[in-house]
Each structure stands twice: as C-alpha cells, then as structure tokens.
C-alpha positions in Angstrom: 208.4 160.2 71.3 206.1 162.1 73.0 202.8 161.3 75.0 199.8 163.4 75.8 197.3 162.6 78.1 193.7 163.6 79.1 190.7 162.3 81.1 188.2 160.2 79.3 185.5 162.0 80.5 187.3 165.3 78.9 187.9 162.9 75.5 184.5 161.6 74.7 183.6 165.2 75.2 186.3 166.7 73.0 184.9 164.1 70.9 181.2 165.1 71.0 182.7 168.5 69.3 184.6 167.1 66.8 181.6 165.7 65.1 180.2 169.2 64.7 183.4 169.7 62.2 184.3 166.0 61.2 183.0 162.8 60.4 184.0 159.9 62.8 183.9 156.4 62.6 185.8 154.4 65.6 186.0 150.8 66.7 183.2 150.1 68.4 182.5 146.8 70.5 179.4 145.4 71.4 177.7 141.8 71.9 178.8 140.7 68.7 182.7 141.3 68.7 184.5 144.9 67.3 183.8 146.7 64.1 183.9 150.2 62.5 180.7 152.1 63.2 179.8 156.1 62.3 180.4 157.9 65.9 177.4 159.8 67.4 177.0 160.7 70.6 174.8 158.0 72.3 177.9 155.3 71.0 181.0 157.6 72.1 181.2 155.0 75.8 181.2 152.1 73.2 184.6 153.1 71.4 186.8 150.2 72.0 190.4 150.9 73.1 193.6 148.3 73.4 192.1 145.5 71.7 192.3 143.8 67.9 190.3 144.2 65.7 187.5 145.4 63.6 186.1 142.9 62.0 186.2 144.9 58.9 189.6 146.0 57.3 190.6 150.0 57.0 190.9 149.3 53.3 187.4 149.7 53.0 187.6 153.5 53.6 189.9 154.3 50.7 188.5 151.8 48.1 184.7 151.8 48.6 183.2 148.1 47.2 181.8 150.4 44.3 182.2 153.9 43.1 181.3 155.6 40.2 184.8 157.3 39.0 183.3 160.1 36.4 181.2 161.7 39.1 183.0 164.0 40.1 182.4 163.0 43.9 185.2 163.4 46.5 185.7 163.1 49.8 185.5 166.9 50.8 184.3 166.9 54.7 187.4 165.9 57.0 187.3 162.3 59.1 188.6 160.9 61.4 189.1 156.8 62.3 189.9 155.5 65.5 191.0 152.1 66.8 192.9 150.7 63.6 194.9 148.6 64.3 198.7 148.4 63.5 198.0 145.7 60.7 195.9 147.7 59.4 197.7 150.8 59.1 200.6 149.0 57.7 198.2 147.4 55.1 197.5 150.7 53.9 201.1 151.5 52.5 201.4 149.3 49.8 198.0 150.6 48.9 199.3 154.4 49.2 202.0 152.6 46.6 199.8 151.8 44.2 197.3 154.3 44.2 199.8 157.0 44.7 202.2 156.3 42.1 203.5 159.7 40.8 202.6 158.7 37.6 199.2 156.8 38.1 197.9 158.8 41.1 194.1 157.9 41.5 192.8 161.1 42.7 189.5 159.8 44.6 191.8 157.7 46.6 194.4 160.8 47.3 191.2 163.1 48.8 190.2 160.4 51.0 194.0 159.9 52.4 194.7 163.7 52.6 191.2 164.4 54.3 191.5 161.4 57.1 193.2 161.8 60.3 194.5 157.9 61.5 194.7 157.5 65.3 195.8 153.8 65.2 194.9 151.7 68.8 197.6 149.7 70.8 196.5 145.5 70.8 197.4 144.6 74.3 194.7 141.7 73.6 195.4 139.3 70.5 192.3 137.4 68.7 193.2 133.7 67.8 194.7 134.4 64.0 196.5 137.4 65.1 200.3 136.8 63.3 201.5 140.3 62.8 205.1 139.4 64.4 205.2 136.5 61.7 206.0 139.2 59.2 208.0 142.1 60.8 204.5 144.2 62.3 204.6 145.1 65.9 201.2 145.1 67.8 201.4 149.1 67.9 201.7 152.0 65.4 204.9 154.9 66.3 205.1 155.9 63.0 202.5 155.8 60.4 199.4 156.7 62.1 198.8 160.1 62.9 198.3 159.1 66.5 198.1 156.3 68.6 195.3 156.2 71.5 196.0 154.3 74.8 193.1 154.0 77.3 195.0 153.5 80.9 191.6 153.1 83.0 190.1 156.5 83.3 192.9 158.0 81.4 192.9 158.3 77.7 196.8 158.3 76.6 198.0 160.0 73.0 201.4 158.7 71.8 202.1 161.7 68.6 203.6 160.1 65.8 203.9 163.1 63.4 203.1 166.5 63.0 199.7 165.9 61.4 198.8 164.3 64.8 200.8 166.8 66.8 198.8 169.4 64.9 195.1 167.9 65.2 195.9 167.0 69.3 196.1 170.9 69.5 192.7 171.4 69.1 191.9 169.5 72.4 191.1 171.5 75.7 192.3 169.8 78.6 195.6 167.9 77.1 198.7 168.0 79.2 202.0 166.5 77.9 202.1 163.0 80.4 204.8 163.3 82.9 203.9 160.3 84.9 206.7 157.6 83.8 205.3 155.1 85.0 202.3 154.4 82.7 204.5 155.0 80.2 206.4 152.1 81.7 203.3 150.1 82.1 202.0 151.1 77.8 205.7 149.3 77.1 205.5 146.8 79.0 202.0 145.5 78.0 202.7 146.3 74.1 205.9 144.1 75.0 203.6 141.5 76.9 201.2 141.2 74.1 204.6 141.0 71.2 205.6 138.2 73.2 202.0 136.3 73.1 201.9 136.9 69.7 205.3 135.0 68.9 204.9 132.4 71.2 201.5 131.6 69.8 202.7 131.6 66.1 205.9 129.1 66.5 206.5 127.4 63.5 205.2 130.0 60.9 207.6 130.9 58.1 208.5 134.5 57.7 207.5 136.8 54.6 210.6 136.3 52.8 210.4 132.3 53.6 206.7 132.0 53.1 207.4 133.2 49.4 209.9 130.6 48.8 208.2 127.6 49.8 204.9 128.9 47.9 206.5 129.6 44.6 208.5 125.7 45.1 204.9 124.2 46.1 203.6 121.5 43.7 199.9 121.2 42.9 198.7 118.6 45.3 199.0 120.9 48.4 196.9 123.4 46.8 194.6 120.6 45.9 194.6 119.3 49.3 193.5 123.3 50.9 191.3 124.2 48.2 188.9 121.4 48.2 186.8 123.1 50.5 187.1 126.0 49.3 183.4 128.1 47.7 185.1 130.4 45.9 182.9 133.2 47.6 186.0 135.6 47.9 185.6 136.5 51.3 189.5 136.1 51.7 190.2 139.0 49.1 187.3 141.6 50.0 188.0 141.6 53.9 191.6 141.8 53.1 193.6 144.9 54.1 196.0 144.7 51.0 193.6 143.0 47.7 192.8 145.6 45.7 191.7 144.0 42.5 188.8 145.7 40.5 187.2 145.8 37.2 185.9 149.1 35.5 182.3 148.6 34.0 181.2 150.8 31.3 178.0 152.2 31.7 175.7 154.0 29.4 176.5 157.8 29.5 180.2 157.2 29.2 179.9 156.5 33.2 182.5 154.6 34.6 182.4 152.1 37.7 184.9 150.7 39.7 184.0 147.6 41.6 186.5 145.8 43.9 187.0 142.3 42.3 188.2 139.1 43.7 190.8 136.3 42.1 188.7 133.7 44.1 185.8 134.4 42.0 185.4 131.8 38.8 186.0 133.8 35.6 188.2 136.5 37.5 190.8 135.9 34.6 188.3 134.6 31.9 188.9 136.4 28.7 186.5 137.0 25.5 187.7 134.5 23.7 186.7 132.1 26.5 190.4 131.0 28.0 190.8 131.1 31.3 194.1 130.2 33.4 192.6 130.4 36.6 189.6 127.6 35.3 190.2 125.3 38.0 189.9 126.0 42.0 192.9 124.8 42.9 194.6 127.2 39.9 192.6 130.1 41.5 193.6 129.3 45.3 197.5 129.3 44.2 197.0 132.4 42.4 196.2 134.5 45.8 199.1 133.2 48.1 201.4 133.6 44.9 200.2 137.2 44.8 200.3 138.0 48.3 203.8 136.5 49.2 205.7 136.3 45.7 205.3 138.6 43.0 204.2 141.9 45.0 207.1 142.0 46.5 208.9 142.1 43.1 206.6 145.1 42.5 206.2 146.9 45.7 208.2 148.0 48.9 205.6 147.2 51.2 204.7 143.6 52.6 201.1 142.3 50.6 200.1 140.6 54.0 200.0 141.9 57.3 199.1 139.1 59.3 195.8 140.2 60.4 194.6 136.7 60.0 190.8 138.2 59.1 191.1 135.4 55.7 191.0 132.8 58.1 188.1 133.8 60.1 186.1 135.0 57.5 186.4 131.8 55.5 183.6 129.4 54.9 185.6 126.7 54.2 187.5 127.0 57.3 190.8 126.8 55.3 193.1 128.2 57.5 196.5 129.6 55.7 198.7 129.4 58.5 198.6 125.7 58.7 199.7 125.3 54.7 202.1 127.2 55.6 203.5 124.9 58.1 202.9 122.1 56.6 204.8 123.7 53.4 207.6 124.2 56.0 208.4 120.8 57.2 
C-alpha cells in the first residue's frame, strides 16, 4: 500500500487549480455539522478531514432526486468528491450492481461513475449511530475509493488505492512518496482506535446475516410497536446510501422522468385497480428492513445497509432501528 504525502498549504493550492479543470464538491464543516458543498476557493480551509459524515449520502451524486432521462444530458466535465466516507463508498457497490448490470446498464449513471474521481476520508471520529463494524465495513476505504486523504496536522496524507488514484495524484506538484513510518504508525493506530470505539459502542447488535433472520421470523406486533410513530415522510429511504427506488413519469413530448421514490410513502405499491399491500403503516415499515436485510441479498453481492446510521438521525419519529434490532435479538 502506498502513501503520498504533501503540505496542506501545497494541497488547498493544488486544489485551487484543479477547479480550473474539474468540478469539486468536498465535505465541508461549519456551525451546523458536515455536508457536501461545491468547492471554491474562499471554502477550500473549510474541507473537513478524519471525521464522519456528510449529512447527505454519496448516492445523491449518481441518482439525482429527479432527471429527465430523454434529454440527452450527461455528466461530461470531470469531478471530483472528497471526504466520503467508507460507508459511503461501500454503499455505492450494490448500486454500481444494479445500475451496471451488463445487460441493464443505465448510461446516465455509468458517465457520472466513469467521470468522478472518489477520494474517500478516514473516520478517526464516530457520530452517535455510526455502526459500520456491525456489518463487516471498516471506518476507512483501501480499496474502493480512488484515494483516501489523511490530514496529520499540517500534513495532508494520500493512501493510493488503485491506479486511477495513482494516476490523478500525478498531477500534484509538491508530492513525495511518505517515508516517515511513524505517521503511518500513528494513521493505523487511530483507524484501529476509532474500529474499536465503533464495536464497543454497538454491543448487542446482530450482524447482517443475523439481522436478516430475525427480521424475516418477526411477527406483526413489533413492527406495530416501531411504526406507530412513524409520518411516513420517507426521510429513511431518500437520505439512504443504498434505496434506489424510483418511478418514471411520462410527460407530454414523449419526455421521460425519473424520480427517486420511497416505500415509506402511502400508495408506493398502490396499483390502478386500487389494491395496495403496503395499505397499512406498519405493512410499509416491514417492507424496508425486509428489503434492506432479506431479499437484496438474494439478489445482490453487496450488503443493502452500511451502517451509516443517517435513517436514524434523520427520522422524525425518532424510531431508532438499532434498538428493534436488539430487542428482535433477545
């Protein structure tokens, strides 16, 4: 594995210049908390570095809330995202499964993969619903971002993780392979630090594999029980780094639109004839764990949850998942 390093004075230059040949967006942190924001140069000192996570999902740059598919509009002009986290980055590969399917390959989606460069952040800091250890996902990317980005005080750190990454880091002045073994040491010890946190804090929480067992074995009174505060505004499925429901609304012109949906909504399954299966709340709130945790993985390789715990915050109900969980586990 191999680690570059370079000043971050040098890197929020190097960064200035990229703009003049990419678009950037980067996790930025202000008063409010972290969240993508389009880089320019007065915000380039607010990119955040070791921390999780954007309050948004990297989802939302490969399946826009609406787009109209028989445009004819692509992503043509390169980007570039910083700071996404490891849950993130995972979330995006059963997305790449779906929407890259040899057979079924949605094209809009492919332009926007091929044309963005991923440099994924190390959490050495958790947020309260962090649970990415629950289900297999280490705090840090080494393999499916293009590059990882360290900040070791007034030294920005690259870790290369393939040779998209290797090649982009090549356009940098002022890079020098990092010899010093030390902060080395000290990046794997704190990414080991924060793992540990992360499981200690999440005792009691089923697995993936075990979390789909005892949801598809649940009866209907614990989804009662959870749901009954539940709004049904969806904010579980569109802030999600996996759901990637949508409908496709004709429009006059022979247009197409694609617009993300959400099984939370009431009438997400309603039909013309006027039957619906998900009718009832509790029906509805079911229907998204027994998505999530049972039958994507009879579809797909990839895990349908990464643990990034943003369903939880973002709830207005304050259901929290991780506590049915645990009370499924008992």
């Amino acid at each position: 594995m191999q680690y570059l390093s370079i000043k971050k004075e040098e890197w929020e230059k190097a960064i200035e210049q990229l703009l003049l040949s990419y678009t950037i967006f980067a996790a930025l942190e202000n008063e409010f908390g972290i969240d993508y924001e389009m880089v320019r140069p007065e915000n380039i000192g607010s990119i955040s570095y070791n921390k999780a996570k954007p309050a948004t999902s990297l989802k939302t740059f490969f399946l826009p809330v609406k787009e109209n598919v028989t445009s004819g509009i692509a992503l043509k002009r390169r980007r570039i995202i910083i700071g996404a986290p490891n849950c993130d980055i995972h979330g995006l590969k059963i997305l790449d499964e779906i929407y890259l399917d040899k057979d079924f390959s949605d094209q809009a989606y492919k332009e926007r993969r091929d044309n963005t460069l991923l440099i994924s952040v190390d959490c050495f800091v958790k947020q309260e619903h962090c649970h990415c250890t629950s289900y297999g996902i280490k705090p840090w990317s080494d393999e499916d971002s293009d590059l990882a980005v360290i900040r070791n005080n007034d030294l920005i750190v690259f870790r290369v993780n393939n040779d998209r990454g290797r090649e982009f880091i090549k356009q940098l002045a002022f890079v020098q392979v990092l010899k010093d073994e030390k902060i080395i040491s000290d990046i794997d010890s704190a990414n080991s630090k924060a793992e540990s946190l992360l499981v200690e804090s999440n005792k009691g929480l089923p697995d993936y594999q075990a979390t789909g067992a005892i949801v598809k074995n649940a009866g209907d009174s614990i989804w009662r029980k959870y749901s009954a505060s539940c709004v049904s505004c969806g904010a579980c499925a569109t802030i999600c780094p996996t759901c990637s429901c949508f409908l496709l609304i004709d429009k006059p012109g022979f247009e197409k639109i694609k617009q993300l949906d959400a099984c939370q909504y009431p009438g997400f399954q309603r039909v013309a004839g006027g039957e619906d299966s998900l009718g009832e709340l509790h029906a509805r709130f079911r229907n998204r764990y027994m998505c999530k945790y049972v039958w994507k993985p009879q579809k797909f390789s990839p895990i349908a949850c990464t643990g990034c715990g943003r369903c939880i915050e973002a709830c207005i109900g304050k259901i929290n998942k991780n506590e049915l969980f645990k009370e499924l586990a008992t």
